[in-house]
C-alpha positions as CSV (number, residue, x, y, z in Angstrom):
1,X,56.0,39.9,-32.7
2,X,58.7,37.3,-33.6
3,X,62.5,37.7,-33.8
4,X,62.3,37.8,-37.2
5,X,59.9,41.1,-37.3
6,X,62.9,43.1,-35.9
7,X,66.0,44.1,-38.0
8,X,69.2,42.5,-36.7
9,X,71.9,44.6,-35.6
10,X,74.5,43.4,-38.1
11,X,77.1,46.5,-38.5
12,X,79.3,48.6,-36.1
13,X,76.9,51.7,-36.9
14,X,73.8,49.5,-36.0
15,X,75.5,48.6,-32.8
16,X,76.1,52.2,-31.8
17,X,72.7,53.5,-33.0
18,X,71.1,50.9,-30.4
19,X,73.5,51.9,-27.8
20,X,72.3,55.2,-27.8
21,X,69.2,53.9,-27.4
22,X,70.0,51.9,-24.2
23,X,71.1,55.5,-23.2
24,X,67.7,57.0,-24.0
25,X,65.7,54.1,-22.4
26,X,68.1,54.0,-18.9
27,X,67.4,57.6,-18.7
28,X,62.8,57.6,-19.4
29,X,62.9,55.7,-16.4
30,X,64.9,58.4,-14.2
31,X,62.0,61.1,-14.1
32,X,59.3,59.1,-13.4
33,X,61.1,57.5,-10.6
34,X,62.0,60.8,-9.1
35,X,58.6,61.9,-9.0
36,X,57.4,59.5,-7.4
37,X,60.8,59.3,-5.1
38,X,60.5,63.1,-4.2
39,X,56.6,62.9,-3.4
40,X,57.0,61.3,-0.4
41,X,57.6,61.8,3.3
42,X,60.8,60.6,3.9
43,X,59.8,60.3,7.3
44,X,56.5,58.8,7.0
45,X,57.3,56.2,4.0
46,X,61.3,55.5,5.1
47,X,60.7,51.9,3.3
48,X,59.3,53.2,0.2
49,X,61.8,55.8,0.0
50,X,64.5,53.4,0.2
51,X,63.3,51.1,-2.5
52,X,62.8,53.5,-5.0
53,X,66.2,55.5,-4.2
54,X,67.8,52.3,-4.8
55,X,66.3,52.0,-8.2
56,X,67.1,55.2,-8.7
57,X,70.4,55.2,-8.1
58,X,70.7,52.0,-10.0
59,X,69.6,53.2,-13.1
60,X,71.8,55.9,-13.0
61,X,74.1,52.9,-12.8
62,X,72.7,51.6,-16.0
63,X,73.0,54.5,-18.1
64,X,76.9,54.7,-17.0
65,X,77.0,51.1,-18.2
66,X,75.2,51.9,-21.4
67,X,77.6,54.6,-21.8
68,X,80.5,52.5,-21.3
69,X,79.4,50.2,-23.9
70,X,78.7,53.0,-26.9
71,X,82.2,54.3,-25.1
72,X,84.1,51.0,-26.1
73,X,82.6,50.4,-29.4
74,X,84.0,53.5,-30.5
75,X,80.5,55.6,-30.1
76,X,79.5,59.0,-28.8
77,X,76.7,59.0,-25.9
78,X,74.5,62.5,-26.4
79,X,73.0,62.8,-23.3
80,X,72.0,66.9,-23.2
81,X,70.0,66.7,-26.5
82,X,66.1,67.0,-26.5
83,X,65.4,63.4,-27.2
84,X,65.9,62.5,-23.7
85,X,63.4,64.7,-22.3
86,X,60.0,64.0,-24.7
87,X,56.9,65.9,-23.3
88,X,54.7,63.7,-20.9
89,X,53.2,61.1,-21.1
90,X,55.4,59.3,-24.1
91,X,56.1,55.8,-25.2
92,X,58.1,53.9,-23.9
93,X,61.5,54.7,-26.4
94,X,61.6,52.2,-28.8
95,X,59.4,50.1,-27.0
96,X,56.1,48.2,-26.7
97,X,53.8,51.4,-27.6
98,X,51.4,50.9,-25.2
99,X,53.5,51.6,-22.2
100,X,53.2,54.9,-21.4
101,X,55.9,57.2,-19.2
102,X,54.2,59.8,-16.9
103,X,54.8,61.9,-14.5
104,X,52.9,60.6,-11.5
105,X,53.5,61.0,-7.3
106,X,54.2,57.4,-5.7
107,X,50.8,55.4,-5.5
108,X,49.3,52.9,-7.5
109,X,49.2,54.0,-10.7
110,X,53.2,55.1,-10.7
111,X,53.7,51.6,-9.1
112,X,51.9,50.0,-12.1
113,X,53.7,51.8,-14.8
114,X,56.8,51.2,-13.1
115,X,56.1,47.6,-13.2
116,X,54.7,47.3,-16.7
117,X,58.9,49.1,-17.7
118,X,60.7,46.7,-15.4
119,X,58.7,43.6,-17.0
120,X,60.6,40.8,-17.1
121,X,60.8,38.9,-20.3
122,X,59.6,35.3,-20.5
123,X,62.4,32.6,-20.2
124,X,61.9,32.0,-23.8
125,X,61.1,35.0,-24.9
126,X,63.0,36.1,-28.4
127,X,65.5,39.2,-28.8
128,X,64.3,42.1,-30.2
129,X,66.2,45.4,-31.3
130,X,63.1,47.6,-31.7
131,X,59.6,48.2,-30.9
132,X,60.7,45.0,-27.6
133,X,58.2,44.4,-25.6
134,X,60.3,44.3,-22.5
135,X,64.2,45.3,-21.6
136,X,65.2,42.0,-21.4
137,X,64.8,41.3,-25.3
138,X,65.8,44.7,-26.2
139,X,69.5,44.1,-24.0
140,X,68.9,40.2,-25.4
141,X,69.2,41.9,-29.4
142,X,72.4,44.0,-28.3
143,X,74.1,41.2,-27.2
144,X,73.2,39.2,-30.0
145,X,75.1,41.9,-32.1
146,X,78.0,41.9,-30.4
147,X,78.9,38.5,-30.3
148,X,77.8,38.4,-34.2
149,X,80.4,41.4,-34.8
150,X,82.9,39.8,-32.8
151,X,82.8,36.7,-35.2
152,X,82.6,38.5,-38.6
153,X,84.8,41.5,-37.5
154,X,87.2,40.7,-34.8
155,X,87.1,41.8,-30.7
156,X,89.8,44.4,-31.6
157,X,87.8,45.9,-34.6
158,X,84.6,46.1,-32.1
159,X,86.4,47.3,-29.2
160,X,88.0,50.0,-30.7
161,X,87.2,53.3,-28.3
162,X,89.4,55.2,-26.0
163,X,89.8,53.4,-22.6
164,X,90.2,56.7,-21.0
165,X,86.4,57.3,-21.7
166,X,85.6,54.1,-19.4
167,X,84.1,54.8,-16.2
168,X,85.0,52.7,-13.0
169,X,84.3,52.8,-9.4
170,X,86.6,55.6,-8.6
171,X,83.9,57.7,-10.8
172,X,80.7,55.8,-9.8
173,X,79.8,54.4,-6.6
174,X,76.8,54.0,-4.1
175,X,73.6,51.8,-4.3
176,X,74.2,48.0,-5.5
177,X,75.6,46.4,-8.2
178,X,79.2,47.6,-10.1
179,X,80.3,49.9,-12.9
180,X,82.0,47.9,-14.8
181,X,84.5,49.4,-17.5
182,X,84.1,47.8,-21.4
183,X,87.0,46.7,-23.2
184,X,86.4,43.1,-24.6
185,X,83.4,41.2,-25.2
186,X,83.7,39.7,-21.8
187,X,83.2,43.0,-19.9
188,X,80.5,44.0,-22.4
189,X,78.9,40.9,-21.4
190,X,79.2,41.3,-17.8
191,X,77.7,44.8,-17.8
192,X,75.0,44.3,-20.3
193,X,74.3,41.2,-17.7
194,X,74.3,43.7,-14.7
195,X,71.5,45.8,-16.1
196,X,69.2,43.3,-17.2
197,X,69.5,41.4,-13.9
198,X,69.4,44.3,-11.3
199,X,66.2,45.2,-13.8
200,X,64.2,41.8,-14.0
201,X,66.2,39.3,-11.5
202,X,68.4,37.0,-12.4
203,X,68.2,34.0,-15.3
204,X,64.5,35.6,-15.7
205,X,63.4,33.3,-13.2
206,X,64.3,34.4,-10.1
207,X,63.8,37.4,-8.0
208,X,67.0,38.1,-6.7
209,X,69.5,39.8,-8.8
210,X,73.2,38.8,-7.6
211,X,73.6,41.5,-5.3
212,X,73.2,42.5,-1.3
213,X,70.3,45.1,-0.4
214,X,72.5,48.4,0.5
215,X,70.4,49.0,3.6
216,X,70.2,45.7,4.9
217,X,73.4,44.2,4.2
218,X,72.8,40.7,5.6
219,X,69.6,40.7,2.9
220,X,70.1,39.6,-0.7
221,X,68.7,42.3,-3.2
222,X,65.7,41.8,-5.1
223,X,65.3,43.2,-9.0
224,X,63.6,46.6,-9.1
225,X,60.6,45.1,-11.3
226,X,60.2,42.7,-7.5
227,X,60.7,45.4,-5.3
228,X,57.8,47.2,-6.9
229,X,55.7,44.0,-6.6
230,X,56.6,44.2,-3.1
231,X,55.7,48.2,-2.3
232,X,52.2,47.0,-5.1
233,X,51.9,44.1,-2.4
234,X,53.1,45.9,0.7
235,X,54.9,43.0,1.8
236,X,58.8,42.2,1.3
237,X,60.2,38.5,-0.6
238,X,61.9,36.2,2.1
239,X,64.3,33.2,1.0
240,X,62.2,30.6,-0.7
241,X,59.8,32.7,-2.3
242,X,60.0,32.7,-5.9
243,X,58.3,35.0,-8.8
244,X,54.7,32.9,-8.8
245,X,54.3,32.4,-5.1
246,X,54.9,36.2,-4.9
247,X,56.3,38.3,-1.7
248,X,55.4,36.1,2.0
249,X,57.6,38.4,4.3
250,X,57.1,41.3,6.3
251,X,54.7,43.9,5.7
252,X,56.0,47.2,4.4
253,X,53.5,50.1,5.5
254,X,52.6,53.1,3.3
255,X,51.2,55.7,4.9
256,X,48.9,57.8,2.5
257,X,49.2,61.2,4.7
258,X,53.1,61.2,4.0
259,X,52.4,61.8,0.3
260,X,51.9,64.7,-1.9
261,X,49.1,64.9,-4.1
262,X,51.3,66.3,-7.4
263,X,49.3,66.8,-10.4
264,X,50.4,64.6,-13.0
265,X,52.3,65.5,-16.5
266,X,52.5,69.4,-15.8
267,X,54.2,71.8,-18.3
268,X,55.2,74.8,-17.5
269,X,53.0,76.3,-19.6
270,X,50.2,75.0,-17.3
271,X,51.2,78.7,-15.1
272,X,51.3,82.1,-15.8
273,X,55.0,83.6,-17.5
274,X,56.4,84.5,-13.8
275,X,54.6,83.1,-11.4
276,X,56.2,81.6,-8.8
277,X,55.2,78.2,-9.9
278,X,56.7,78.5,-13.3
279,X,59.6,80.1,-12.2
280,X,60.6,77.6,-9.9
281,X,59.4,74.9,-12.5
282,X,62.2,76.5,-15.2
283,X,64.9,77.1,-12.4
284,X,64.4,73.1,-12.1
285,X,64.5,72.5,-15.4
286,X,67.7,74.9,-16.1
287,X,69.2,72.7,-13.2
288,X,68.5,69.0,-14.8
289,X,69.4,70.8,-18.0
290,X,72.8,71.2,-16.4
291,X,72.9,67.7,-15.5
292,X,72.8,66.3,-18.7
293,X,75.4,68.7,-20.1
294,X,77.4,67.5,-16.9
295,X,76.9,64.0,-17.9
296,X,77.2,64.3,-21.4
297,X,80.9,65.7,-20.5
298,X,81.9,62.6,-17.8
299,X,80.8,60.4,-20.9
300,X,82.4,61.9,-22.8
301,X,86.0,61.9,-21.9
302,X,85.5,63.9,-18.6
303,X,85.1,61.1,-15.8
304,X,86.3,63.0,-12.8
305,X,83.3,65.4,-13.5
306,X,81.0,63.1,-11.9
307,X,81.3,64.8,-8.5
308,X,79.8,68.0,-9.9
309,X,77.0,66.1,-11.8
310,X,76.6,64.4,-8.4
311,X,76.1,68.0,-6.9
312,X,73.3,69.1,-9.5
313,X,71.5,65.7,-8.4
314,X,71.5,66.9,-4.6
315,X,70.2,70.5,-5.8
316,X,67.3,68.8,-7.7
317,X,66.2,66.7,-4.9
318,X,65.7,70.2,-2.8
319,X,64.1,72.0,-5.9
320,X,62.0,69.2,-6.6
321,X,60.4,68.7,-3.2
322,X,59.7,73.1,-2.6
323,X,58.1,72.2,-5.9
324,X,55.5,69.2,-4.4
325,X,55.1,71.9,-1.3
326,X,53.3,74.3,-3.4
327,X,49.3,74.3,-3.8
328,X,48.5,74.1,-7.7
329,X,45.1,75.6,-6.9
330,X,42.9,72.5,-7.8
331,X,44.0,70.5,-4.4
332,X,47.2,69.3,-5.4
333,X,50.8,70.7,-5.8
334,X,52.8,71.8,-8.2
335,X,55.8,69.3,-9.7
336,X,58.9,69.0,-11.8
337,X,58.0,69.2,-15.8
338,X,61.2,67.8,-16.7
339,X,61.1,70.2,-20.1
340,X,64.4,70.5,-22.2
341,X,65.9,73.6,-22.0
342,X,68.4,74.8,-25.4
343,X,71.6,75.7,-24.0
344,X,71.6,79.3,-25.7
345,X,68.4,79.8,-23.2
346,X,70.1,78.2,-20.0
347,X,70.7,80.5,-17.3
């Protein structure tokens, strides 16, 4: 696909439309990674556990920053709607088609997929505001837009939301990188920079991406799409190493045993109407449920209510993991479905 193929985003209205979609994509990658996050023995796999928490809590990051953009342009995130939650396996949202999103424990194949999302994009390759075929071009097309509005329209006239809707670090902190409030195209820049960096490493050619690994502080941090080449490889990056020569450090063990076996892309409907399964499977789902309409309110114009969306996190993690503990009858366990719930059927 060339440049051309893809529409450019040439009005305020475009702008905001592909913002939410930067919402949409930040969050496909937040299930997956829990799944694979909350399959494993946190004592048995402490290494893995920390990578992926990290990227976890870094997206999470991302989709405050993508908020903060829609925020400043004078947009609306929806967060608790359907759309975020498509039934497993989907595309990729408005992505390269053939990269599928399921619902897999950590292992090879979740390691794969998470490193066909986190692609980098070629040095050279072109922005693209739809069907991209990595994140790069996608945030690549966004930018484009907003410097091209900024020239026809004025920084005022792009920059016209509510401050009070930004998000900073007395709201957001934890994990590396920075939330970074939007009010000019300078901020813009610098947070649309922080996602694609922390995502693919910096300039696209490195492996690093600007900040220092949260549990080794005297470590520089590598981008998530390198720290899953690293748990793929089992061996960490070291200074010097570079994208081609791939990781040369020290060897990061997995330990099969201290993983459990959940069945891929369940549904709820997999299990009998009140069986224990399914009931916990829709108490999860009413609680993630209430983390989006918790989210959708901080973004909203509600900031200080990240601490209670914070809490619904911590009561997921336990939900999620009694989940993985229980036999599915075929050899495996049971697992989060990550189904939307309508708020007139929340309980």
């Amino acid at each position: 696909m060339h440049a051309s193929d893809t529409p450019a985003i040439d009005t305020l209205d475009d702008l905001r439309r592909h913002l939410q979609w930067a919402i949409e994509l930040e969050h496909s990658t937040i299930p997956p990674y829990l799944c694979a996050l909350y399959s494993l023995d946190p004592g048995r796999n402490t290494e893995a556990v920390q990578v992926i928490g990290s990227v976890f809590v870094e997206e999470m990051l991302h989709l405050a920053l993508a908020a903060n953009l829609l925020n400043a342009v004078g947009g609306e995130p929806s967060i608790d709607t359907p759309e975020l939650l498509p039934a497993y396996p989907h595309p990729l949202p408005h992505g390269d088609r053939s990269v599928q999103v399921h619902l897999l424990p950590f292992g090879a194949a979740a390691l794969e997929q998470f490193l066909a999302v986190e692609k980098p994009a070629a040095a050279d390759a072109p922005p693209e505001s739809d069907r991209y075929e990595t994140i790069g071009q996608f945030y690549g097309a966004i930018e484009r837009g907003i410097r091209t509005l900024c020239d026809t329209l004025g920084e005022d006239a792009v920059f016209c939301g509510d401050p009070g809707r930004q998000l900073n670090e007395m709201h957001f902190s934890g994990g590396g990188g920075e939330i970074i409030p939007v009010h000019d195209l300078k901020s813009a820049l610098s947070a649309l920079a922080e996602i694609v960096e922390q995502g693919e490493g910096a300039a696209r050619t490195e492996v690093w991406d600007g900040d220092k690994n949260v549990y080794h502080p005297d470590r520089d941090e590598v981008a998530h799409y390198y720290r899953f080449v690293e748990l793929a490889q089992g061996r960490r990056f070291r200074p010097g190493d570079t994208p081609q020569s791939g990781p040369s450090g020290e060897p990061i063990r997995i330990d099969p045993e201290g993983i459990l076996p959940m069945r891929p892309n369940q549904r709820t409907a997999d299990y009998a109407p009140g069986s224990e399964i399914r009931t916990a499977q829709e108490v999860f789902n009413n609680t993630y449920c209430l983390l989006l309409y918790l989210l959708e309110d901080v973004f909203n114009g509600s900031p200080s209510q990240m601490r209670d969306a914070v809490g619904a996190m911590y009561a997921l993690k336990s939900q999620a993991q009694a989940l993985m503990k229980m036999p599915s009858g075929d050899g495996m366990t049971a697992g989060p479905t990550f189904e939307y719930v309508p708020p007139e059927q929340r309980n």
